[in-house]
Structure formats: C-alpha cells, structure tokens
N, CA, C and O atoms as a GROMACS GRO file, in nm:
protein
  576
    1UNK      N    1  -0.484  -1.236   2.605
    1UNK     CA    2  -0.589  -1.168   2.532
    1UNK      C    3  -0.531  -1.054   2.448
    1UNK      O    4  -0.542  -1.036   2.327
    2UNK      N    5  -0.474  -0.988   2.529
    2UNK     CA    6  -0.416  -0.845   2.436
    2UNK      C    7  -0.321  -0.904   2.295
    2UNK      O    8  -0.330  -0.860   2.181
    3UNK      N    9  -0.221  -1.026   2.347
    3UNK     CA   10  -0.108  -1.088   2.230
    3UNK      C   11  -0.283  -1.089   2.091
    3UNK      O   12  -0.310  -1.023   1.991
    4UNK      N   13  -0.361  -1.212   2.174
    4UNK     CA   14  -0.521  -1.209   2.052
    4UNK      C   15  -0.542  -1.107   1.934
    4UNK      O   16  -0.552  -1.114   1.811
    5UNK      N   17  -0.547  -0.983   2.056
    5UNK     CA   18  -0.574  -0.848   1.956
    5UNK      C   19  -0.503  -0.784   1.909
    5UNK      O   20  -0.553  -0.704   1.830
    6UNK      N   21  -0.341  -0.780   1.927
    6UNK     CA   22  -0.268  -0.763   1.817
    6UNK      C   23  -0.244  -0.847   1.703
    6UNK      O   24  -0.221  -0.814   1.587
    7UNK      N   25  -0.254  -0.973   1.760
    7UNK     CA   26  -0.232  -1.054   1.620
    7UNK      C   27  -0.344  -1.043   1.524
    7UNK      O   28  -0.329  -1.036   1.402
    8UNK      N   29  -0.480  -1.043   1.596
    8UNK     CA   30  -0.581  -1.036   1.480
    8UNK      C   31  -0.598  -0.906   1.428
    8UNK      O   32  -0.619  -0.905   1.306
    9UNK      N   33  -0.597  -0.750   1.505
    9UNK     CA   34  -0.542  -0.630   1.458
    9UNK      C   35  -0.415  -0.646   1.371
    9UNK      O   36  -0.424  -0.557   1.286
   10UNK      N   37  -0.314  -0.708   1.352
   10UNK     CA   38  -0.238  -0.752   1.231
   10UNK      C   39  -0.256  -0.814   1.127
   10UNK      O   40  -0.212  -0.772   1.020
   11UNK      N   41  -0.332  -0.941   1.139
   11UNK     CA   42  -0.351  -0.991   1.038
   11UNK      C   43  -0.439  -0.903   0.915
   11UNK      O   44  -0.417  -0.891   0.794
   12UNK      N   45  -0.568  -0.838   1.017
   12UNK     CA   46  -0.686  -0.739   0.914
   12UNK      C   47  -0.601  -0.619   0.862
   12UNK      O   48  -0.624  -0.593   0.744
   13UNK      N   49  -0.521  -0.551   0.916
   13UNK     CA   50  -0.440  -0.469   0.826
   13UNK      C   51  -0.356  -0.561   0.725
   13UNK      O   52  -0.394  -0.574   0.609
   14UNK      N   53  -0.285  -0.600   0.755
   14UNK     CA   54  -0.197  -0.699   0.639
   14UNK      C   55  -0.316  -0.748   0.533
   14UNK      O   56  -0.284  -0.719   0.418
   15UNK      N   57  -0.427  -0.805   0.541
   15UNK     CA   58  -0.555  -0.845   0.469
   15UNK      C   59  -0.596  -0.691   0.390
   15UNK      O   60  -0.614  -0.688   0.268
   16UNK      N   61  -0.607  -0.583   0.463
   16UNK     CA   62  -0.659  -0.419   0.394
   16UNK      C   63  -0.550  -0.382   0.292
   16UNK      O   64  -0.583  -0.348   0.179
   17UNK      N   65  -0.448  -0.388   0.322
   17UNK     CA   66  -0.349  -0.362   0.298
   17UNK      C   67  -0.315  -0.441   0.154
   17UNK      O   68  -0.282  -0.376   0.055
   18UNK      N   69  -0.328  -0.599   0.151
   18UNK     CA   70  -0.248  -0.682   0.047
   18UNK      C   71  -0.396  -0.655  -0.047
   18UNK      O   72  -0.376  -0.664  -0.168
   19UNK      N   73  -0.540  -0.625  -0.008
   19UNK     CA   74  -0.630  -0.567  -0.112
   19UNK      C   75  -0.588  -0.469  -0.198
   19UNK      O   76  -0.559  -0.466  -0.318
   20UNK      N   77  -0.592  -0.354  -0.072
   20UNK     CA   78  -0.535  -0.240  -0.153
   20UNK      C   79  -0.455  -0.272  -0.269
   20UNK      O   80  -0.495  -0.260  -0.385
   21UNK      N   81  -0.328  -0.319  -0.229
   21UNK     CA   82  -0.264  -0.308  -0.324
   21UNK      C   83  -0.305  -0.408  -0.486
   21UNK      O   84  -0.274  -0.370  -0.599
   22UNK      N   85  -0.380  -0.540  -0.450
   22UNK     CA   86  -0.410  -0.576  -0.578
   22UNK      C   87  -0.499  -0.548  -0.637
   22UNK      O   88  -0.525  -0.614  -0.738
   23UNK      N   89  -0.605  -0.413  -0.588
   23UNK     CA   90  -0.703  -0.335  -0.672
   23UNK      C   91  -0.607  -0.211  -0.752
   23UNK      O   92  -0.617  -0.182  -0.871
   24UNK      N   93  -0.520  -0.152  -0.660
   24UNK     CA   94  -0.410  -0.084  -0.723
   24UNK      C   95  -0.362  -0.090  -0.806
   24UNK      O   96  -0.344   0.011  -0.874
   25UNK      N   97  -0.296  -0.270  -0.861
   25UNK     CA   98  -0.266  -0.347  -0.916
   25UNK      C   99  -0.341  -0.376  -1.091
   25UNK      O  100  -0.307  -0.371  -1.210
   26UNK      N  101  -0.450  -0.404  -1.012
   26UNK     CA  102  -0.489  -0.481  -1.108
   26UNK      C  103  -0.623  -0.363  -1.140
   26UNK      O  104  -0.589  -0.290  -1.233
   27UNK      N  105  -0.747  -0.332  -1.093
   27UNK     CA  106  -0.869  -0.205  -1.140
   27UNK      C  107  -0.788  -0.118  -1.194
   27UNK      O  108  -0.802  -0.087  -1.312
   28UNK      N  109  -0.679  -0.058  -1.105
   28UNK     CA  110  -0.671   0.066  -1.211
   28UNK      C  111  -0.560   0.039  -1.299
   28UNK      O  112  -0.503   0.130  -1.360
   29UNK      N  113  -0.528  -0.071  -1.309
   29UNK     CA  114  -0.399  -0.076  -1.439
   29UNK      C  115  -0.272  -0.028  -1.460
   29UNK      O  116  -0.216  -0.012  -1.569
   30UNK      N  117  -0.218  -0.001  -1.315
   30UNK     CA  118  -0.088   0.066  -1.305
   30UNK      C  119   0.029   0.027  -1.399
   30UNK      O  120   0.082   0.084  -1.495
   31UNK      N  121   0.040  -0.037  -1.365
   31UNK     CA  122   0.132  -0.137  -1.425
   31UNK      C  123   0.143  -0.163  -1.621
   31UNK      O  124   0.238  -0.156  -1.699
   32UNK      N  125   0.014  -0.190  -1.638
   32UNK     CA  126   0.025  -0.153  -1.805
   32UNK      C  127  -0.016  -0.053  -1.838
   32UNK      O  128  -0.057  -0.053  -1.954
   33UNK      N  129  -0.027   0.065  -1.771
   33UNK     CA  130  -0.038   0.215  -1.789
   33UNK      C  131   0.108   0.226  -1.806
   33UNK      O  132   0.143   0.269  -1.916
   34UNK      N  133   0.193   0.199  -1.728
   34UNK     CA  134   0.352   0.228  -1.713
   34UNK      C  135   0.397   0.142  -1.803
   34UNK      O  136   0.462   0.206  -1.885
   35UNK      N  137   0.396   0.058  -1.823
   35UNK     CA  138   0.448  -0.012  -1.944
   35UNK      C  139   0.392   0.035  -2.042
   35UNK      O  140   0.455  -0.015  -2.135
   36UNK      N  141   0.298   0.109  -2.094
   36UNK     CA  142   0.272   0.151  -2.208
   36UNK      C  143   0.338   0.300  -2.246
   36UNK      O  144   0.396   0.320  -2.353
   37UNK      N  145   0.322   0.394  -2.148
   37UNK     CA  146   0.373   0.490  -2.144
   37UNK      C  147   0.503   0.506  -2.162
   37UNK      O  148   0.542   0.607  -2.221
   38UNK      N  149   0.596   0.409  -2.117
   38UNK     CA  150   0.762   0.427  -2.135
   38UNK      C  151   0.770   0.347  -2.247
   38UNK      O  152   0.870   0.355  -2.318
   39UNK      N  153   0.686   0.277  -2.271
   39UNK     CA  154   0.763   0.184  -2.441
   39UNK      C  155   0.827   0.086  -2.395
   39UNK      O  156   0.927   0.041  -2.452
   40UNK      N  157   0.765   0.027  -2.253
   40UNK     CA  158   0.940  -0.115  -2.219
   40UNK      C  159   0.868  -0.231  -2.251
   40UNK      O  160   0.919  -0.315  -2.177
   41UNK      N  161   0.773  -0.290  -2.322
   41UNK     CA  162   0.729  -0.388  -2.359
   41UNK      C  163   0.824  -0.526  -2.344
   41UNK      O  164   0.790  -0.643  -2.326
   42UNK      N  165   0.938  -0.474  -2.356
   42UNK     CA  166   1.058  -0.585  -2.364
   42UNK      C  167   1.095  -0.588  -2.215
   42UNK      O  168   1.196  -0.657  -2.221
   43UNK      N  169   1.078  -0.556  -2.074
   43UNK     CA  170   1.112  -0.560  -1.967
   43UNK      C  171   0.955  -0.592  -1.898
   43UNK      O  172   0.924  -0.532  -1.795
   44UNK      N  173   0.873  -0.677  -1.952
   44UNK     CA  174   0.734  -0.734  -1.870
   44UNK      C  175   0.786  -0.837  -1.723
   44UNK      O  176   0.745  -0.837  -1.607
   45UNK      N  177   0.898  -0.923  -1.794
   45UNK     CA  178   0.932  -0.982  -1.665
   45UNK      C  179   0.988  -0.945  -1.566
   45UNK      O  180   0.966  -0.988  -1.453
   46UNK      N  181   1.090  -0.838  -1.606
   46UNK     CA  182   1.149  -0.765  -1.471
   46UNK      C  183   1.023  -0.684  -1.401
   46UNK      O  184   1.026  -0.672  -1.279
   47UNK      N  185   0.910  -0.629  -1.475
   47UNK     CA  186   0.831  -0.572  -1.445
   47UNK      C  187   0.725  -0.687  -1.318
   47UNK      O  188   0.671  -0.662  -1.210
   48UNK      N  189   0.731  -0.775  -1.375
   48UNK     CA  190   0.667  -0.929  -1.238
   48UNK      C  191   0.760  -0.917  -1.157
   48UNK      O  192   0.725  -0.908  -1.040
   49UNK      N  193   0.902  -0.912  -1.185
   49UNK     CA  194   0.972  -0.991  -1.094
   49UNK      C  195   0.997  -0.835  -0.975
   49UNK      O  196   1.019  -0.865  -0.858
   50UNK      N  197   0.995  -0.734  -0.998
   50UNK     CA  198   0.964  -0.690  -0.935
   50UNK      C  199   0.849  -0.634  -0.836
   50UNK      O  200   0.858  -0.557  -0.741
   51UNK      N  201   0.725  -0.708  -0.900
   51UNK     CA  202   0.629  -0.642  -0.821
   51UNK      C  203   0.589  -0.773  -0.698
   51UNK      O  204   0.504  -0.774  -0.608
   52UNK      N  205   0.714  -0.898  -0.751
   52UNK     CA  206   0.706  -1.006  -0.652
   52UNK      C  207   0.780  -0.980  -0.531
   52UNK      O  208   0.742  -0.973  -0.414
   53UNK      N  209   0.879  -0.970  -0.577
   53UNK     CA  210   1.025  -0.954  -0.481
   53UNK      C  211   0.998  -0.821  -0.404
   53UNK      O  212   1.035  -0.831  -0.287
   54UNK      N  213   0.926  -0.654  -0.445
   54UNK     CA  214   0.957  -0.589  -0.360
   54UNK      C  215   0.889  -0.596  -0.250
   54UNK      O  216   0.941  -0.540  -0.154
   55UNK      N  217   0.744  -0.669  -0.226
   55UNK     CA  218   0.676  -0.712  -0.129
   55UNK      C  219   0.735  -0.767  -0.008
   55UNK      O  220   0.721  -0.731   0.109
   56UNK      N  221   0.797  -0.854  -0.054
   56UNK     CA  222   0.867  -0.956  -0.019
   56UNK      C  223   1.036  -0.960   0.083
   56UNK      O  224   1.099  -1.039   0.154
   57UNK      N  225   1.048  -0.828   0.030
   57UNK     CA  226   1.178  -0.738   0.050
   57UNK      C  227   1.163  -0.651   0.158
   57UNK      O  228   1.243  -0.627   0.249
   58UNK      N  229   1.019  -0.595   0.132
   58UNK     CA  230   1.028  -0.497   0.215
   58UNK      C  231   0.914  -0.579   0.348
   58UNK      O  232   0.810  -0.514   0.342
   59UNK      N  233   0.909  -0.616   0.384
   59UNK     CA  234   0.877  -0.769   0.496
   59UNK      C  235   0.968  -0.797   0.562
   59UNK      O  236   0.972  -0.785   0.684
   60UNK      N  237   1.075  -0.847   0.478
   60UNK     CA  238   1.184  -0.908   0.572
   60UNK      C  239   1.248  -0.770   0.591
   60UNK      O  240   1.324  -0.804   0.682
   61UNK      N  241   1.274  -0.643   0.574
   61UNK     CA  242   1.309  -0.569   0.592
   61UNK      C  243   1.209  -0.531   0.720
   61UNK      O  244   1.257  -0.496   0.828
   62UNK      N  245   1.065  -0.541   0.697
   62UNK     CA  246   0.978  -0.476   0.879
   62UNK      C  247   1.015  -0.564   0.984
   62UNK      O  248   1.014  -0.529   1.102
   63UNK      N  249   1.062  -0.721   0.930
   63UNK     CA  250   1.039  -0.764   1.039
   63UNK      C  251   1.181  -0.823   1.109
   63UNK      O  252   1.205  -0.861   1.223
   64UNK      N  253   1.276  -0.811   0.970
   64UNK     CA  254   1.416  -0.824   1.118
   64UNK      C  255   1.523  -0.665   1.088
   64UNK      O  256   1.522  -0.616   0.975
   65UNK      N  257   1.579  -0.622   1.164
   65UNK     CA  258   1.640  -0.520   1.144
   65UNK      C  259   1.798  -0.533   1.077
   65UNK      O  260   1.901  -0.559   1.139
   66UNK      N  261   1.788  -0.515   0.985
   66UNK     CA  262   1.872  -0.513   0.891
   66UNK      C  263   1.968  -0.398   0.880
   66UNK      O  264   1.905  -0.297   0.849
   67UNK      N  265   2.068  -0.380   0.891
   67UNK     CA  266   2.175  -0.245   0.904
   67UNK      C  267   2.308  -0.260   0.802
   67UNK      O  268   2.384  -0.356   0.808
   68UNK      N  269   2.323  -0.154   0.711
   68UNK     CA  270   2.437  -0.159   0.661
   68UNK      C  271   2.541  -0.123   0.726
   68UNK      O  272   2.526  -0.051   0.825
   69UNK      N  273   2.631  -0.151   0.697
   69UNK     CA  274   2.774  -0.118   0.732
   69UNK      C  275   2.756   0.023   0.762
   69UNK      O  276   2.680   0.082   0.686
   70UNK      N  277   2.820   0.104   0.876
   70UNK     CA  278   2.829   0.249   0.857
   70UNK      C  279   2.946   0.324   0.771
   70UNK      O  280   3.065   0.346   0.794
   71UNK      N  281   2.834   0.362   0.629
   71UNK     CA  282   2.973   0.404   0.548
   71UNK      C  283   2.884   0.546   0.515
   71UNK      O  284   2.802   0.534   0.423
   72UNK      N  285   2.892   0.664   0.574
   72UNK     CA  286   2.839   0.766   0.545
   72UNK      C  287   2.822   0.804   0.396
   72UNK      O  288   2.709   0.816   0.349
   73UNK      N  289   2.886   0.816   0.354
   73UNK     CA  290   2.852   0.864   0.171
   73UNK      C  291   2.728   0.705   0.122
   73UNK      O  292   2.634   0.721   0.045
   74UNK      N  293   2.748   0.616   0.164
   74UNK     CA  294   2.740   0.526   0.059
   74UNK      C  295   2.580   0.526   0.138
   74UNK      O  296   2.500   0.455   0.077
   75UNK      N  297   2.538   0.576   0.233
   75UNK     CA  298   2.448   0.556   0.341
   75UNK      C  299   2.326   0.652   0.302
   75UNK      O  300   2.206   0.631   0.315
   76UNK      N  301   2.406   0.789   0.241
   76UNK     CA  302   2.332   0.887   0.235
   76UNK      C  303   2.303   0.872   0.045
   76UNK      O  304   2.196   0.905  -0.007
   77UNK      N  305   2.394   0.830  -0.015
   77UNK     CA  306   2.343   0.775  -0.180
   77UNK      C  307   2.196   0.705  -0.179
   77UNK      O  308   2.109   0.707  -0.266
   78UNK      N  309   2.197   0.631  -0.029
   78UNK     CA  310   2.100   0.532  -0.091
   78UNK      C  311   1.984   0.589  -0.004
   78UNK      O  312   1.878   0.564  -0.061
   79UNK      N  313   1.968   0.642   0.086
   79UNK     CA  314   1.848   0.737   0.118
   79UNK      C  315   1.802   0.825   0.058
   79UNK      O  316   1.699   0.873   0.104
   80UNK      N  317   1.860   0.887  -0.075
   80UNK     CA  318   1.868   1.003  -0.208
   80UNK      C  319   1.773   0.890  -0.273
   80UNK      O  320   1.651   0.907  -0.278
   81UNK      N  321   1.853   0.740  -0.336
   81UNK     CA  322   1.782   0.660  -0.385
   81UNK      C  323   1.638   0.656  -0.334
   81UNK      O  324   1.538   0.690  -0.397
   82UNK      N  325   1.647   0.603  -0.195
   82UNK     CA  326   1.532   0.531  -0.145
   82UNK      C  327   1.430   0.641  -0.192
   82UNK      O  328   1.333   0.616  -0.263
   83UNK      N  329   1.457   0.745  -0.152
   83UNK     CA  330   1.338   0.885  -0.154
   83UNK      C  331   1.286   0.869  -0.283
   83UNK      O  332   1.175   0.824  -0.314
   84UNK      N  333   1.381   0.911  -0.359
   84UNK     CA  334   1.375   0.879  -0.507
   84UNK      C  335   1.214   0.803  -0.557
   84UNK      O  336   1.110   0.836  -0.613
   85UNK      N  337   1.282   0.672  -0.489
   85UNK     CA  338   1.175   0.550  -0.563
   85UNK      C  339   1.060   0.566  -0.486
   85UNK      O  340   0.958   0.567  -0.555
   86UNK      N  341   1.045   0.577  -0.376
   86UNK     CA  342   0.935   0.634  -0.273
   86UNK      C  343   0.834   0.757  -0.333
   86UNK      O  344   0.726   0.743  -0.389
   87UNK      N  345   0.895   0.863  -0.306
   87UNK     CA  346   0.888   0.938  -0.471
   87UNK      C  347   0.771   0.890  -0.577
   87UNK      O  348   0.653   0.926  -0.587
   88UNK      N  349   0.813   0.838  -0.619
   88UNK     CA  350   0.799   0.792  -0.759
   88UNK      C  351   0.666   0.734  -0.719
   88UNK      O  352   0.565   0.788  -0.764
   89UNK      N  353   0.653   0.628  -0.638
   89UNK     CA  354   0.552   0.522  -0.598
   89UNK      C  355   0.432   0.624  -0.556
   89UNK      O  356   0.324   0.612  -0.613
   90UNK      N  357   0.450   0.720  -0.462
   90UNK     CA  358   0.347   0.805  -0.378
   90UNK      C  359   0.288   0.880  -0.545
   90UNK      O  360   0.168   0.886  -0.572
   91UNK      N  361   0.377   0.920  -0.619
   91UNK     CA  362   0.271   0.995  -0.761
   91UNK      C  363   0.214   0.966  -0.788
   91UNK      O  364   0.105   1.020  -0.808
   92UNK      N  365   0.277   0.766  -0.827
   92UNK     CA  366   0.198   0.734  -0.932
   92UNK      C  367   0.055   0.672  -0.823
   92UNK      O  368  -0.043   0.650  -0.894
   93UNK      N  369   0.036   0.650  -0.707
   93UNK     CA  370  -0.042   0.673  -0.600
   93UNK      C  371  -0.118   0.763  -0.607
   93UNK      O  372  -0.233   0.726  -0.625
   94UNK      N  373  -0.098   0.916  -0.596
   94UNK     CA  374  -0.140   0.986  -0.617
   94UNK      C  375  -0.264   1.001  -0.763
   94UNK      O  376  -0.382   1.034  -0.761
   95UNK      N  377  -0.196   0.971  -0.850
   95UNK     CA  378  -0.236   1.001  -0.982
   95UNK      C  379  -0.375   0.863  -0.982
   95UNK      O  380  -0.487   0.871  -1.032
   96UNK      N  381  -0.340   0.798  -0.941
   96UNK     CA  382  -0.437   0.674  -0.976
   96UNK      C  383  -0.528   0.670  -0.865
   96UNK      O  384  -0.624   0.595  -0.880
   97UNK      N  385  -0.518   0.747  -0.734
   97UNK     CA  386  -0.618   0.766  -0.625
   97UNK      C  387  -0.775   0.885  -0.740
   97UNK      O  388  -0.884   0.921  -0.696
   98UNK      N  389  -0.735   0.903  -0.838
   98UNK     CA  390  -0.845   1.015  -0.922
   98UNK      C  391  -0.954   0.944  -0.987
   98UNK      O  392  -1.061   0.980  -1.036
   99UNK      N  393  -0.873   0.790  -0.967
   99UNK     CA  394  -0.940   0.694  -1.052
   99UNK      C  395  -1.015   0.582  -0.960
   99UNK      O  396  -1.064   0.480  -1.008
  100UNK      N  397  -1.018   0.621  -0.789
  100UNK     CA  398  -1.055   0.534  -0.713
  100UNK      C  399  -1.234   0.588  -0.701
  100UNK      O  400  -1.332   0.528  -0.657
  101UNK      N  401  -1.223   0.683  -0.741
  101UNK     CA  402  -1.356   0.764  -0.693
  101UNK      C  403  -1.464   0.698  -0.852
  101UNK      O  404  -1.584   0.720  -0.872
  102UNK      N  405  -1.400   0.643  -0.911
  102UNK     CA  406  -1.501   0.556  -1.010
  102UNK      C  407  -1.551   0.452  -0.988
  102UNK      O  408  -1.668   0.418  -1.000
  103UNK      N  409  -1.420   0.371  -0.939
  103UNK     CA  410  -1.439   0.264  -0.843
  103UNK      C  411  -1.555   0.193  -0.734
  103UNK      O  412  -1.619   0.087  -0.738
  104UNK      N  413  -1.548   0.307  -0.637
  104UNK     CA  414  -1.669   0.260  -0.565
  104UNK      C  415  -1.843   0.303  -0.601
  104UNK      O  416  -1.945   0.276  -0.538
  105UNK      N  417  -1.827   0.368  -0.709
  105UNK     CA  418  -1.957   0.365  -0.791
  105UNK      C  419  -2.002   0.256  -0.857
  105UNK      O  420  -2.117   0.218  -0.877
  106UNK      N  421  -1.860   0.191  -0.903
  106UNK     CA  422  -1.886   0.046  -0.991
  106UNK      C  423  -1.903  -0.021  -0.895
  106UNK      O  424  -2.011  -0.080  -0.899
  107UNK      N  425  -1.837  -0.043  -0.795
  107UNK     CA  426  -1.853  -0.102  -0.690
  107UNK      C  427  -1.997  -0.137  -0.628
  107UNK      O  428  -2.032  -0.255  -0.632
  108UNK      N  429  -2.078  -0.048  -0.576
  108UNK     CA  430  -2.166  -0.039  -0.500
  108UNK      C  431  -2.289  -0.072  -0.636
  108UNK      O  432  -2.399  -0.122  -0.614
  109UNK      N  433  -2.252  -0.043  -0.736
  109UNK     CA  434  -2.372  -0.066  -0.868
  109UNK      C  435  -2.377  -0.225  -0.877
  109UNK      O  436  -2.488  -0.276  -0.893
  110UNK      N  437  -2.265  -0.308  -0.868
  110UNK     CA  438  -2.248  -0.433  -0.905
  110UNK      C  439  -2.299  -0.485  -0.764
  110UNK      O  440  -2.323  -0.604  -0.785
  111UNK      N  441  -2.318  -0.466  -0.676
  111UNK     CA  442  -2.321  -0.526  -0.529
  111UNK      C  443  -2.455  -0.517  -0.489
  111UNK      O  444  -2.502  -0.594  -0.406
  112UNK      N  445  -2.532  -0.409  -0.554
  112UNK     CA  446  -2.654  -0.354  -0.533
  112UNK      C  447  -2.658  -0.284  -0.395
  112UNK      O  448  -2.719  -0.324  -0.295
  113UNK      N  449  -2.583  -0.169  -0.406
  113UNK     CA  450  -2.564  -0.081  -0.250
  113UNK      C  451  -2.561   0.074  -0.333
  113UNK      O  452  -2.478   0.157  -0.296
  114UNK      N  453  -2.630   0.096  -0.412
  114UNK     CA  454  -2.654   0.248  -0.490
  114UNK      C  455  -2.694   0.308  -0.400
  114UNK      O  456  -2.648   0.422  -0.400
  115UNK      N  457  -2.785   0.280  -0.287
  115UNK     CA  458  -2.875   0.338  -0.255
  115UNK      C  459  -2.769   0.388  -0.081
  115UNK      O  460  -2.807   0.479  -0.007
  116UNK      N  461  -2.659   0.314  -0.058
  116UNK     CA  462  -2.595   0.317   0.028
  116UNK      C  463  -2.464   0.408   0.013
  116UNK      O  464  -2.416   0.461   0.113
  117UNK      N  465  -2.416   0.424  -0.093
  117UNK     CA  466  -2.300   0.454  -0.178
  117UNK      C  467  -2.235   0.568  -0.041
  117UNK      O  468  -2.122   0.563   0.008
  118UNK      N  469  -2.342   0.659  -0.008
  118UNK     CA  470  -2.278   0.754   0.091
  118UNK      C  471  -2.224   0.687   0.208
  118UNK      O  472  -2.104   0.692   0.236
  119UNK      N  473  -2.323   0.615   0.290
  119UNK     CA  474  -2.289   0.462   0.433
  119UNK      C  475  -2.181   0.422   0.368
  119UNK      O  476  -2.098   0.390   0.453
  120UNK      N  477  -2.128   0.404   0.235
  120UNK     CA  478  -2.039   0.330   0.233
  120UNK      C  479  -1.912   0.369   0.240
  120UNK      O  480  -1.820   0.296   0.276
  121UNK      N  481  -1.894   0.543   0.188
  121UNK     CA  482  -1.791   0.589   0.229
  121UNK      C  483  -1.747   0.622   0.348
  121UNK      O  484  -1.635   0.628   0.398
  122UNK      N  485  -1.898   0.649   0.399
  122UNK     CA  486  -1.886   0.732   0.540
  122UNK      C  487  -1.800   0.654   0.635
  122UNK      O  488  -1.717   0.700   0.712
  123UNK      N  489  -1.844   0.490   0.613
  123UNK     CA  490  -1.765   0.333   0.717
  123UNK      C  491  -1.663   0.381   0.681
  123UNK      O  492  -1.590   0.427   0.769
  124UNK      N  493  -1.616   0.387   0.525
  124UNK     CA  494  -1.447   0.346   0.472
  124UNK      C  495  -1.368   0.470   0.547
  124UNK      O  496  -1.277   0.431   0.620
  125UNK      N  497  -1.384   0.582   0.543
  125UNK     CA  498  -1.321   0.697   0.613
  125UNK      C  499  -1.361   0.660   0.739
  125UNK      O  500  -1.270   0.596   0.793
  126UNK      N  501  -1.490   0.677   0.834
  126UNK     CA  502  -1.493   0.671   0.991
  126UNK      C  503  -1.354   0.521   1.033
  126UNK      O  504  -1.272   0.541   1.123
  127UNK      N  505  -1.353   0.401   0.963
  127UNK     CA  506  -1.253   0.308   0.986
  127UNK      C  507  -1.156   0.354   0.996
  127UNK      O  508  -1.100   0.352   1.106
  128UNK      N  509  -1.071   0.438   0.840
  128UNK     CA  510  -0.905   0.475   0.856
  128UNK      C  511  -0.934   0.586   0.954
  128UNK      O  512  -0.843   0.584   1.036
  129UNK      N  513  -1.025   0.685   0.983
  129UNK     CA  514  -0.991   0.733   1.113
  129UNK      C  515  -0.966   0.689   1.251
  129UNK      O  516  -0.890   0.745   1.330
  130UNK      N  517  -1.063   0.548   1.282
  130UNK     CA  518  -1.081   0.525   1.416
  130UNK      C  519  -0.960   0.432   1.433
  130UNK      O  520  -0.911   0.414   1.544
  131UNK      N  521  -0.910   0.371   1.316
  131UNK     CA  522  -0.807   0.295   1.323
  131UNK      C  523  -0.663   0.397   1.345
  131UNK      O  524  -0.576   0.350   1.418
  132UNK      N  525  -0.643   0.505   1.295
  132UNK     CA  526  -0.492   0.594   1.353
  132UNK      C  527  -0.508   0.664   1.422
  132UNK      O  528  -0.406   0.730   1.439
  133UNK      N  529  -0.642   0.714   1.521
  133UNK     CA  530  -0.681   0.709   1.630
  133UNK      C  531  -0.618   0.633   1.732
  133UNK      O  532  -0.581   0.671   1.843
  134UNK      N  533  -0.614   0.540   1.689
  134UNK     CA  534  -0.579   0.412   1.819
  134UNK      C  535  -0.470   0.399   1.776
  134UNK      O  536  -0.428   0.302   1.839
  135UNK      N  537  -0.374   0.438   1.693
  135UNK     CA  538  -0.261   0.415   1.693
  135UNK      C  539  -0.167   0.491   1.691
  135UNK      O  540  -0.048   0.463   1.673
  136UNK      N  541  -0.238   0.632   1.718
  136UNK     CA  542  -0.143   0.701   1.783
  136UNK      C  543  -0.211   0.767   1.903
  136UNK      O  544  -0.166   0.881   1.902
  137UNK      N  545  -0.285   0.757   1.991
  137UNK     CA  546  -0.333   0.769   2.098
  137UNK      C  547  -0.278   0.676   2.234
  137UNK      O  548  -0.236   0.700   2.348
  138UNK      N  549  -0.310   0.537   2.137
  138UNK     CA  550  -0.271   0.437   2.233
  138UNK      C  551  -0.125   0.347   2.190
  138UNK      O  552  -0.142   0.227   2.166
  139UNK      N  553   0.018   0.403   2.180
  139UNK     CA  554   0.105   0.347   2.128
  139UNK      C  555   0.194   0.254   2.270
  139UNK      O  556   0.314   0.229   2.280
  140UNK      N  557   0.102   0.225   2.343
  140UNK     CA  558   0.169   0.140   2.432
  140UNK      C  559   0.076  -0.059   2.385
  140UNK      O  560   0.091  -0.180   2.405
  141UNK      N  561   0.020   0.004   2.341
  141UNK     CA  562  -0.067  -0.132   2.273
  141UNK      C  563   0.014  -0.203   2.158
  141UNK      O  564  -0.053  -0.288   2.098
  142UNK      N  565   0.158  -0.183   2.110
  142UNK     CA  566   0.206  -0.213   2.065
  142UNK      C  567   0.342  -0.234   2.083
  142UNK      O  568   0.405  -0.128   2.089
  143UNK      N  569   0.425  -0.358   2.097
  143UNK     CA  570   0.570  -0.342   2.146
  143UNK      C  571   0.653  -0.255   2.072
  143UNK      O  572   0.616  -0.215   1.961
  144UNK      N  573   0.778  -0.217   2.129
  144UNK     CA  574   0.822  -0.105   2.062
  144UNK      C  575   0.928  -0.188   1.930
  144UNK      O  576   0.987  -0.120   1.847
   0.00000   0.00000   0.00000
C-alpha cells in the first residue's frame, strides 16, 4: 500500500510539475520573449534542442547517481557554472511569475469559475502547502 502512495504521490507531482512547466513554456512565452530580446533568431533549434534534452538530462541525473571524477578545480568551475545557469532560470521564473497572476483570471473567465476565482486560489496555495507539509514533516515516507 504505502509503495501505491508513493508511486501515485509521484506520478501527480511529475503530472503538476511537467504542466507547470508547459504553461511556463508556452502562456507566458518565455522562450520567444528570449529569443526576441537577444536577437538569436538564427539559434531556434538549439533553442528546441535544448528545452528537449535538458528535461531529459536532468532525470537521468535524479534518478541514477552520476559522479565526476574528483578533480577539485574542475568540480568547483562547474558548480560556479551550474549556479550560474540556475541563476539565470529562477529570474527569468521570477520575472514571468508577474505574469501568472493574469493567468488565472483568464483562466477561471474561460471555465466559468469568476465567481470562484478566490476558492480557486485558496485550493492552489492550501495544496503547495499541505503538500511540503508532508514532506518535510514526514521524511521517513520516502526512501532515502
């Protein structure tokens, strides 16, 4: 039973999660916001091929443990890197979370839930609370 409720507690985050990101994606226009802004019109495919592969990357990276060589300089370059691009991702996160609060107005107008709009935030926050609640309260519910 418990294996049940982690797997299906996994799957609905992985499901919240792969939303998120293609409303991210795709409503607020990240992506040809940034391509317009830098002028790389000529790098659209590296621009796919990365938004395929880093998914994809960073997966097989959660799910087998992967270790470089211990080479201190070359170890600490790429944690400068990693931050870096991490960095970068949380701004432009940041910057486009200003644009989520339009969102569920369109949202709830197209759905016919105007009249709910508050119930509807109130679920979306009481959820991400009750959900890291339980996950850091109860961290034996999860193998290490």
């Amino acid at each position: 039973m418990r294996a049940f409720i982690l797997i299906l507690t996994g799957f609905a985050g992985g499901v919240v999660v792969g939303t998120a990101l293609v409303a991210f994606l795709l409503v607020l226009d990240v992506i040809p916001r940034l391509i317009q802004v830098s002028d790389s019109k000529e790098y659209i495919k590296f621009y796919q091929m990365l938004v395929i592969v880093g998914p994809l990357l960073a997966t097989n990276f959660q799910f087998y443990e992967w270790q470089l060589p211990f080479f201190e300089i070359i170890n600490s370059i790429l944690v400068i890197i990693m931050g870096f691009i991490f960095g970068i991702f949380i701004g432009l996160l940041a910057g486009a979370l200003t644009e989520v609060l339009k969102v569920l107005p369109i949202l709830s107008r197209r759905l016919g839930l105007q009249s709910y709009l508050g119930e509807l935030l109130a679920l979306i926050i009481l959820g991400k609370a009750i959900g890291s609640l339980i996950y850091w309260l109860f961290p034996t519910l999860w193998p290490p």
